[in-house]
C-alpha positions as CSV (number, residue, x, y, z in Angstrom):
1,X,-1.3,5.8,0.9
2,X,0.6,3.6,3.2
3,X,3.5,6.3,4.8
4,X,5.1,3.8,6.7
5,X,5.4,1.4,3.7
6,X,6.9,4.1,2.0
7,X,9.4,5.2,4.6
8,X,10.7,1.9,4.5
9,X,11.1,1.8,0.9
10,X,13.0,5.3,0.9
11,X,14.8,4.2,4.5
12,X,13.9,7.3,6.1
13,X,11.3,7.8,8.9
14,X,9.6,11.4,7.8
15,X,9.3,14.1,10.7
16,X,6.8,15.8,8.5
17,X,4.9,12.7,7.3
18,X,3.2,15.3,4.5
19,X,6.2,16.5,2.8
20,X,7.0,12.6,1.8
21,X,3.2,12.5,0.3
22,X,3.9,15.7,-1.7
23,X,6.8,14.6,-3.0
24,X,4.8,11.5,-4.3
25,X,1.8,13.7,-5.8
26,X,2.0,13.8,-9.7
27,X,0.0,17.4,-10.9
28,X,-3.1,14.9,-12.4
29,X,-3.9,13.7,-9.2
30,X,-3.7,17.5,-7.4
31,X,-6.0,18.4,-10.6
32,X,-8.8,16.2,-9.4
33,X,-8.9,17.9,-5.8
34,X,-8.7,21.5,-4.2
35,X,-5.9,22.2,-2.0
36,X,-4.1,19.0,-2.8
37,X,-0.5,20.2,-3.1
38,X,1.9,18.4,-5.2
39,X,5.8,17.6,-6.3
40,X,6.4,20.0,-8.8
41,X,8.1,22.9,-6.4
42,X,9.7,20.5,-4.8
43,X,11.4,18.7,-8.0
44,X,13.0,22.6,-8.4
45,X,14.4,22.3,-5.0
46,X,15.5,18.8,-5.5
47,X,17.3,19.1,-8.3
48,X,19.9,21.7,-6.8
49,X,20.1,19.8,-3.7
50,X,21.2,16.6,-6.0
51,X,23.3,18.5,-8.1
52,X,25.5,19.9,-5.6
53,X,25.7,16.6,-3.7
54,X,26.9,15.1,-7.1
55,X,29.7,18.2,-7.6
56,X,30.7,18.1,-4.3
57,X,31.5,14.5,-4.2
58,X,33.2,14.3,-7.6
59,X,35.3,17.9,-6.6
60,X,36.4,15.8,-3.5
61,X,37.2,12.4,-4.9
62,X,38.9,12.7,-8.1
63,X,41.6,15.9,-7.7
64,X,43.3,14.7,-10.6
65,X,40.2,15.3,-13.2
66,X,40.3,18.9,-14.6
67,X,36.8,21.2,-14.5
68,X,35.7,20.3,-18.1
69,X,36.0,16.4,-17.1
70,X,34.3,16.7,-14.0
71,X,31.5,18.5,-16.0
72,X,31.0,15.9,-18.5
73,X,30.9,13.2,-15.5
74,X,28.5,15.2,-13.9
75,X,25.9,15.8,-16.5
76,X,26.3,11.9,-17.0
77,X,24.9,11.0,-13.2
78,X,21.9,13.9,-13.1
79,X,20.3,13.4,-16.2
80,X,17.1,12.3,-16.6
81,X,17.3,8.6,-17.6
82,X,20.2,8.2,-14.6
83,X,17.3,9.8,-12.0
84,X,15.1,7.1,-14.0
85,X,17.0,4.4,-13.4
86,X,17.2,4.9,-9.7
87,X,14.0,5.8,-9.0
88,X,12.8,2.2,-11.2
89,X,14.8,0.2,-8.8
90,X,13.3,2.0,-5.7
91,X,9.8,1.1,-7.7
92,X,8.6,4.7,-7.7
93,X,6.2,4.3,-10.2
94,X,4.4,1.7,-8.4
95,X,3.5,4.4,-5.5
96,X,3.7,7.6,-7.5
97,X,-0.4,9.2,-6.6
98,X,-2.1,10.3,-10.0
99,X,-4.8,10.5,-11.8
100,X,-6.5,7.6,-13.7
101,X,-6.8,9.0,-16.9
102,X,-2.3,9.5,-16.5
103,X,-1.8,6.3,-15.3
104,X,-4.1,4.9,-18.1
105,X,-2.1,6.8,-20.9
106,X,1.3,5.1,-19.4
107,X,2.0,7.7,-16.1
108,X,3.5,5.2,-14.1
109,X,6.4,4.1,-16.6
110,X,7.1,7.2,-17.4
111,X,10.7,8.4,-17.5
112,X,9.9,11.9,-17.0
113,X,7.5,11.3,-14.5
114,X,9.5,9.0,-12.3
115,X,12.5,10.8,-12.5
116,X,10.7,14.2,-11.3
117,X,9.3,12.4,-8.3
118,X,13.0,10.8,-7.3
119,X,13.9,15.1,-7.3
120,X,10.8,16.3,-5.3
121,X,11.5,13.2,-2.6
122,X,15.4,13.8,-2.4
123,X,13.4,17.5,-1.6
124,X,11.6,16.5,0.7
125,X,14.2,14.8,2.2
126,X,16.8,17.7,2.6
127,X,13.8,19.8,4.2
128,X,12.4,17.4,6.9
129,X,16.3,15.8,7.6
130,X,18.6,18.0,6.5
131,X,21.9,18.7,4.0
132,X,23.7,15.7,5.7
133,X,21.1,13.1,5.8
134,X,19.8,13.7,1.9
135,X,23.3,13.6,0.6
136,X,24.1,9.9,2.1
137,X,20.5,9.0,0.5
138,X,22.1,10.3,-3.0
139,X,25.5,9.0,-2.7
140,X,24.2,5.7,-1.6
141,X,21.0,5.5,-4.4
142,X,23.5,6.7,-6.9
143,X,26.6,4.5,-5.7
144,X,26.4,2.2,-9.1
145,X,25.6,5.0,-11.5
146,X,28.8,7.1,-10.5
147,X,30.8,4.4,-10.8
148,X,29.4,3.8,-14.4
149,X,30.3,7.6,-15.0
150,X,33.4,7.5,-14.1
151,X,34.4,4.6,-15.8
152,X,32.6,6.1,-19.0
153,X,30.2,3.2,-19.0
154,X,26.6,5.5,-19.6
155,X,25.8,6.6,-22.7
156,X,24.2,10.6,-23.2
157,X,23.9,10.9,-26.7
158,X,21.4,7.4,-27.7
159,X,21.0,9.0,-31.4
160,X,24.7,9.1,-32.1
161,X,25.6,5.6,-30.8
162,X,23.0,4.5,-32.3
163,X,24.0,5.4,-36.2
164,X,27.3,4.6,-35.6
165,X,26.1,0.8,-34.2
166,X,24.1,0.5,-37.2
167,X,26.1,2.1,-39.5
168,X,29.1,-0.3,-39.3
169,X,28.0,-2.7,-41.7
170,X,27.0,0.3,-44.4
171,X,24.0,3.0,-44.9
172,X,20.9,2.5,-42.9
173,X,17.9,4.7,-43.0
174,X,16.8,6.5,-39.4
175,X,13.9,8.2,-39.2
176,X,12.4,9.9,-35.9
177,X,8.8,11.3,-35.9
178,X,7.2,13.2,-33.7
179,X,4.0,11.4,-32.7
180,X,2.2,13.2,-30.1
181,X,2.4,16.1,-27.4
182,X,0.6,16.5,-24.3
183,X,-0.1,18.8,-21.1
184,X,0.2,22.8,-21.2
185,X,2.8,24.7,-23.3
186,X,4.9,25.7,-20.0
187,X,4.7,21.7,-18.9
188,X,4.3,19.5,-22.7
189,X,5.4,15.9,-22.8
190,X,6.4,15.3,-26.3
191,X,6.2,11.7,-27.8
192,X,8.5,10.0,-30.9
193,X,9.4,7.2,-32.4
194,X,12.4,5.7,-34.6
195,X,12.4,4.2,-37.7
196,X,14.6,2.1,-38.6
197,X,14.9,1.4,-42.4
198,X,11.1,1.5,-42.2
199,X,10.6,-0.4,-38.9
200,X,9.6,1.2,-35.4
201,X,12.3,-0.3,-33.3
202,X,11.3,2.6,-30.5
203,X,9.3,5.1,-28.8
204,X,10.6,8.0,-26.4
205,X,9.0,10.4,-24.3
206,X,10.1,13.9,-22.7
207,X,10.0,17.7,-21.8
208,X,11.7,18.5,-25.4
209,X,12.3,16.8,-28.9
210,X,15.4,16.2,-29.1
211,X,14.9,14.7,-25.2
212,X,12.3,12.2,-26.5
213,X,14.4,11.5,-29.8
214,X,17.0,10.5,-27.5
215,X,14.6,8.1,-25.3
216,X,13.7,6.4,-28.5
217,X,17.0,5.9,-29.9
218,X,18.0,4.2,-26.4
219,X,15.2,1.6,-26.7
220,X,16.1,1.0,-30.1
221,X,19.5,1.1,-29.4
222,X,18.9,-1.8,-27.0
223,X,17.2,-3.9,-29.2
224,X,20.0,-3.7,-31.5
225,X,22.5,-4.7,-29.1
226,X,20.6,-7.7,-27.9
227,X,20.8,-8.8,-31.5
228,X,24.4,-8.5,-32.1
């Protein structure tokens, strides 16, 4: 693993050069090795750390938008296909270190995966830099998806919008099964599809059912689109 290399990607020179190569460490690849740590404590930490960056910065900017609002905006920007999104243009995936049996089963594009190792490195950014210097990496990484919050342009529930795209020209059959589940009960990775009047037109991954419903129903849901 380059560190340099991934410094630059991330734009931030690492004190504590190992903290940055924990953060990267998927669980598959500690597996392999003894006293390999890797990102999973960190992810904990992370997510508080982005979360109250994200409240902080919505309290402070829009004063006119009442608790429930803010809430709804809020939930919009830290969810897991927004972290996703963000860590896919920084190209996570591509550097992520796991096992080769993970990465053969998909690891690398996956949404859970990528979007638990954007947590453990905004982590290990807040512990080796500090408050200041991990909020301006979140507010500047997650510039465009607070915009597209704000101005209700993200979508949360895929299944919904999806029935109601389809639904428009008249009754449409949508069916989501469960396909597979993997990894411990405490840690499972559930996997579905969508049917759509008897086609698959998606497959979704993630910690829940309902989670990888959702997953499906957005890659479905773009297809649709595309076609319309």
């Amino acid at each position: 693993m380059n560190v340099k290399e991934l410094e630059k990607k991330i734009g931030i020179d690492f004190k504590d050069k190992g903290l940055l190569i924990t953060a990267l460490t998927h669980s598959s690849f500690a597996n392999q090795f003894k006293d390999i740590k890797y990102n999973e404590r960190l992810e904990f930490l992370g997510d508080s750390v982005l979360q109250l960056t994200i409240t902080e910065n919505l309290f402070n900017s829009y004063k006119n938008k009442s608790e429930g609002e803010l809430t709804k905006i809020r939930a919009l920007i830290v969810c897991e296909n927004s972290l996703f999104e963000v860590a896919s243009k920084m190209q996570l995936g591509k550097i992520i270190r796991m096992s080769k049996g993970e990465e053969l089963t998909g690891g690398r594009n996956r949404i859970s995966i990528q979007a638990d190792c954007l947590e453990a490195v905004i982590a290990a950014i807040y512990l080796d830099r500090g408050i200041e210097v991990a909020k301006e990496f979140i507010l500047t990484r997650f510039e465009e998806i607070i915009r597209k919050a704000i101005n209700q342009e993200i979508i949360l529930d895929f299944k919904t919008r999806l029935q109601e795209v389809l639904q428009k020209n008249g009754e449409v059959n949508i069916a989501y099964e469960l396909i597979k589940y993997e990894g411990p009960p405490h840690r499972r990775i559930f996997f579905t599809q969508v049917r759509i009047n008897g086609e698959v037109m998606g497959c979704g991954e993630g910690y829940s059912k309902k989670e990888a419903e959702q997953n499906a129903a957005k890659e479905a849901l773009g297809k649709v689109e595309k076609t319309k």
